[in-house]
Residue, then its C-alpha position, 0 to 999 in steps of 0.5 A: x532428715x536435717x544435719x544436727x550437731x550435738x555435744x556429748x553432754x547436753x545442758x539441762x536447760x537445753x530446751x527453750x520455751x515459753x508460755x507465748x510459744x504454744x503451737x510453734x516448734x521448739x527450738x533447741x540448741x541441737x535443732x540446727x540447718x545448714x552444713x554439718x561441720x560448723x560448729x554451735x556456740x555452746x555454754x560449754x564452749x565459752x568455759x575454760x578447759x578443765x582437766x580430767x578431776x574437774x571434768x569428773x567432778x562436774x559429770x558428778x554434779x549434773x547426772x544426779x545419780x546417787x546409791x548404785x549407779x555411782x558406785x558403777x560409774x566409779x567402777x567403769x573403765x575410765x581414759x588413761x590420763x594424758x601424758x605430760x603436756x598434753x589433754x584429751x579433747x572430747x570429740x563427737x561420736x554420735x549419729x549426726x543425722x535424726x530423724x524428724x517426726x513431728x509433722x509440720x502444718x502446711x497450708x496452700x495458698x495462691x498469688x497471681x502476679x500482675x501483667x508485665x508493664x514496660x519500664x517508663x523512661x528514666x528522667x533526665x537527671x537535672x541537678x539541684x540548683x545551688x547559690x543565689x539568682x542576681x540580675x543585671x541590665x546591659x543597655x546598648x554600647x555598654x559593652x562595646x560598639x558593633x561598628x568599632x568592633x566588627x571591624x577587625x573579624x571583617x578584614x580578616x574575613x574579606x582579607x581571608x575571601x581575597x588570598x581564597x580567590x587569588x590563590x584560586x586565580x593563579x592555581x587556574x592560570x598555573x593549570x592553563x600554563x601547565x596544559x598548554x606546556x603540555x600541549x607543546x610538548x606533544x607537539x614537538x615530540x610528534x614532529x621529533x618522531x620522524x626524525x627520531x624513526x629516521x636517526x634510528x634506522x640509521x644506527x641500525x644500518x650503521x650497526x649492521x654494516x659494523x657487523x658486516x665489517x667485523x665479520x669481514x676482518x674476521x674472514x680476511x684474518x682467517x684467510x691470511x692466517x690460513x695463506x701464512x700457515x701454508x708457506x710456512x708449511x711449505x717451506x718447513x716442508x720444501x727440504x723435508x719432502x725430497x728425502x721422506x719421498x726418497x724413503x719411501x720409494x726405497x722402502x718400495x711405498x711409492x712405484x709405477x703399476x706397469x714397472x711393478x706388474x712387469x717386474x713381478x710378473x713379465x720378467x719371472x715368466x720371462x727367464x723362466x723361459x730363457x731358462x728352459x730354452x737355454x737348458x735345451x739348447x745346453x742339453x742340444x748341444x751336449x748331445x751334438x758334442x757327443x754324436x760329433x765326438x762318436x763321429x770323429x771316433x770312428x772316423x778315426x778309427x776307419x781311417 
């Protein structure tokens, strides 16, 4: 199957062949490759739009048709006219593939292609040659005189050859001068070490006894501070001390043990004692003054 595209009314004189054609496949207008939608330059695209009257006057003409098909054709249906300001466009309503049955000859035929060869090299591109070949002949000294001329670029090169091995020289002697300031240098720094060792163990003696001063000062301050806390401690408690003292006692926080053991214990023991003896001797003597006054009673009485 190949694409076709066909117009709704093919042209009579569609089919295009000649006598010298025999044995080929004709072509038509309808016979076309490619892709469906492009459209074929027709001889009826290049005409002028018709309106609807022409365009049945024309199917008219090219039909052919007399009698009874023309009387049908009259009676058939037609498109309503378009509205005002517009047309109808005839539009592709068939099958837009067919079928292909002619068969076409086809004949086998072989090719053998050469070996591969290696490029050659491209020529180096040498442009024409333009204008006109002249000549001339320069004998010695018309041009100028090497003695004269060479003169100049030798001073500059012996010049150049000079400061080169002068600047060379001086670079070498500020080397030598630069080692052997170094060389000094190394030597007065190692016989300055021990004096450098000695001056630092001494500042760091010295920094110790400063330490040692500080901390002593220190001490002493704390001492004095201490000594002058306590007389005045002493003296703001010379007065105060007598009388706190003298409380306390009375309110009995300060006592002798054996004055408070005799107080608490030896003399309670004691008068209760006293005490006994003095009721005995009270009752003792009671019991005499009655036996004595029953005694003088009845000496009284016998006498």
């Amino acid at each position: 199957y190949s694409p076709k595209y066909r117009e709704a009314n093919t042209m009579p004189n569609a089919h295009m062949s000649t006598p010298s054609s025999r044995g080929r496949p004709r072509i038509t207008s309808g016979d076309l490759n490619g892709v469906t939608w492009i459209s074929v330059p027709t001889e009826r695209s290049f005409r002028a739009p018709m309106d609807s009257a022409d365009m049945r006057t024309q199917e008219e003409r090219t039909s052919g048709a007399v009698g009874p098909k023309r009387v049908r054709r009259k009676f058939r249906p037609r498109t309503p006219e378009p509205v005002q300001g517009r047309k109808h466009l005839e539009i592709q309503t068939e099958s837009y593939l067919e079928e292909l049955s002619d068969i076409p000859v086809v004949k086998e035929i072989e090719c053998q292609t050469d070996a591969f060869l290696d490029r050659p090299e491209t020529p180096i591109f040498i442009p024409a040659k333009t204008g006109k070949d002249a000549e001339t002949q320069i004998d010695e000294g018309d041009l100028f005189d090497f003695e004269e001329e060479v003169r100049p670029i030798l001073e500059i090169l012996v010049g150049k050859t000079l400061e080169q091995s002068l600047l060379e020289v001086m670079e070498e002697e500020e080397l030598a001068a630069l080692m052997a300031q170094q060389r000094a240098f190394l030597e007065r720094r190692n016989n300055q070490l021990p004096e450098v060792h000695r001056l630092q163990e001494q500042e760091r003696r010295r920094r110790e006894e400063r330490v040692k001063q500080k901390r002593a000062l220190q001490e002493e301050k704390e001492v004095a501070e201490k000594i002058a806390a306590r007389a005045l401690t002493q003296q703001q408690l010379a007065d105060l001390v007598p009388s706190v003292l003298a409380s306390l006692r009375r309110e009995g926080y300060f006592y002798d043990p054996v004055e408070r053991d005799v107080e608490t214990h030896f003399f309670p023991r004691l008068m209760e004692d006293v005490q006994r003896v003095l009721q005995k001797n009270c009752r003792a003597r009671e019991l005499l003054d009655g036996q004595s006054s029953l005694l003088f009673g009845s000496i009284l009485i016998f006498s």
